[in-house]
C-alpha positions in Angstrom: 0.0 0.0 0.0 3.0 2.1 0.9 4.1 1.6 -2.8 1.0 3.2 -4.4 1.2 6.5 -2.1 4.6 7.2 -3.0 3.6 6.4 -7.2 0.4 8.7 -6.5 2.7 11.4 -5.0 5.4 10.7 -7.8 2.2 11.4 -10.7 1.2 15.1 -8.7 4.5 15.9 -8.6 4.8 15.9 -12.6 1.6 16.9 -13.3 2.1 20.2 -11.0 5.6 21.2 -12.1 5.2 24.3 -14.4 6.4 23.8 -18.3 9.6 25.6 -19.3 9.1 28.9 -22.0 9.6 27.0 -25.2 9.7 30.1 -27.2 11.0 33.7 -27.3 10.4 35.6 -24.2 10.0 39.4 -23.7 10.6 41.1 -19.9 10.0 44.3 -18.6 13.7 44.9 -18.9 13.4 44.7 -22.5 10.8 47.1 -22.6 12.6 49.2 -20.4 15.6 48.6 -22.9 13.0 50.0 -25.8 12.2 53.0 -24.3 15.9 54.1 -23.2 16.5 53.7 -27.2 13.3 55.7 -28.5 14.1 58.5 -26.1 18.3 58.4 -27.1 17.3 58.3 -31.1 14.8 61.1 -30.6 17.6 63.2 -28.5 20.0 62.3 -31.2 18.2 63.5 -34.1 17.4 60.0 -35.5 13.8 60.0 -36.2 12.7 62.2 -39.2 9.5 64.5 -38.8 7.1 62.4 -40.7 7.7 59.6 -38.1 7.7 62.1 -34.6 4.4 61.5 -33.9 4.2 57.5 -34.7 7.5 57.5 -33.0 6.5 59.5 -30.0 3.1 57.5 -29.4 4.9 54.8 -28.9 6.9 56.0 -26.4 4.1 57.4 -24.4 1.6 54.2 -24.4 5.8 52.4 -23.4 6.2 54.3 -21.1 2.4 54.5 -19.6 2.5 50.7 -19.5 6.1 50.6 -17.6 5.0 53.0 -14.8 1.8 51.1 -14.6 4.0 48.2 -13.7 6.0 50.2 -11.2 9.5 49.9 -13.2 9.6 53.5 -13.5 8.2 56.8 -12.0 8.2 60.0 -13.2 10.8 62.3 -11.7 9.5 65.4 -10.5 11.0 68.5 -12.2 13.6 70.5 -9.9 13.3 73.8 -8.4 13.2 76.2 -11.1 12.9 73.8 -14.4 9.5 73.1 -16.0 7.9 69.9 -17.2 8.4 68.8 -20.8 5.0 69.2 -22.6 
């Protein structure tokens, strides 16, 4: 009888053990990763006019989704500098 518990426990043991990802994987730190290259191509000149908006949506849904995560906050301004509009 002893034999059968053990096999039983054995059986929910494998049944309960979550699959490895197969497949490509995307984390938050890649997203993060996305963002810190949308906002250095934009402060380098990279993205042409025609594409600023497209470009700049992006970032702002990015970076909406990131801070609703709590990866990032938005840093309050310092004494004397206004926000960025």
């Amino acid at each position: 009888m002893s034999e059968d518990t053990i096999q039983d426990a054995t059986i929910s043991q494998t049944q309960e053990a979550p699959a490895a990802p197969t497949g490509p994987s995307l984390q938050l730190t890649d997203l993060v990763l996305a963002l810190q290259t949308i906002q250095a191509s934009a402060q380098r000149g990279a993205v042409r006019a025609d594409e600023m908006s497209t470009v700049g949506g992006l970032h702002d849904r990015l970076f909406a989704f990131l801070e609703a995560q709590g990866v990032i906050t938005r840093s309050a301004p310092a004494q004397g500098e206004t926000p960025d509009a």
